[in-house]
N, C-alpha and C positions, 0 to 999 in steps of 0.2 A: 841130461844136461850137456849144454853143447860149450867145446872148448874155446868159442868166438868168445863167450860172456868171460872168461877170462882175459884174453887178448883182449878185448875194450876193455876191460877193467885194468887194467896194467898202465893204460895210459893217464896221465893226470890230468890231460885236458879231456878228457871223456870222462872224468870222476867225474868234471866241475858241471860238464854238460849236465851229466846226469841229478845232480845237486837239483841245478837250474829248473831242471824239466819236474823233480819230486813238488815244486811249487806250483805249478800247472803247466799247459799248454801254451807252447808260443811259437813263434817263427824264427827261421834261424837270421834272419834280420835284428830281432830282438834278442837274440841270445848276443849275436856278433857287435852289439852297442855298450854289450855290459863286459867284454872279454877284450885284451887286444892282439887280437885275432882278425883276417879277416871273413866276410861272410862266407866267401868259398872253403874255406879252412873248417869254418864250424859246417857247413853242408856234408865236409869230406869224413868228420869226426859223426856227424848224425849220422850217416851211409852205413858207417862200420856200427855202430850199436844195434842200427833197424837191423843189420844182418845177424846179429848176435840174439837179437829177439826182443830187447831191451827195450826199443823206440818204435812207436807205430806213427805214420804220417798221414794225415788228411788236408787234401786238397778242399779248400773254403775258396772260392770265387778264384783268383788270382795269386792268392799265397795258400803256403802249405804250413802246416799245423803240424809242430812235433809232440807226441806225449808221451810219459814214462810208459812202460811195460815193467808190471812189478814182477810179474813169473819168474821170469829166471832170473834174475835177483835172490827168489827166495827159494828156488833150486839151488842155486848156489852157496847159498847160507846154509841149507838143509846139510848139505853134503860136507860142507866144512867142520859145524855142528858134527857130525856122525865120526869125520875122519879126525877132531881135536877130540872127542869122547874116546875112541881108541887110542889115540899114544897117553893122553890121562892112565889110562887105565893098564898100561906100560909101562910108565912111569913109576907108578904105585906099586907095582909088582918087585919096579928093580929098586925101589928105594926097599922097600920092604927085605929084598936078596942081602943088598947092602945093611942093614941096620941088623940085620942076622948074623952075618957075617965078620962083624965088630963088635 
């Protein structure tokens, strides 16, 4: 898992991108109509997620075509999942110290 999917995620206009793109494919012309924002701004926010691995682009005739990348999304979950199961179960131990201990 790469630390890019964090840094795009951090931002709130790359949640919102990312929102937009979970609906399908579109252009960052058509993203830039529903945000205000403008289109270079949403080009500049698509750039940093394709780097992160999140957004893949296809050139169709004359425009280009954004779409989700779910992978590391769900690398990302995976690992959060794994690292909130560990302090649970940290937690559980010190609550348990504690209710010993009283």
């Amino acid at each position: 898992m790469k630390n890019a999917v964090f840094v795009a995620l951090a931002d709130p206009m790359r949640r919102q991108l990312l929102e937009r793109l979970a609906m399908g494919p579109t252009t960052a012309t058509g993203i830039a109509d529903r945000f205000p924002v403008t289109r270079q701004a949403v080009v500049k926010h698509l750039g940093a997620l394709e780097v992160a691995g999140m957004v893949a682009k296809e050139r169709h005739g004359r425009e280009v075509h954004y779409r989700l990348q779910s992978a590391p999304l769900g690398e990302a979950s995976a690992w959060l999942t794994s690292l909130s199961a560990r302090w649970e179960q940290r937690l559980l131990r010190l609550k348990r110290y504690v209710e010993e201990e009283s």
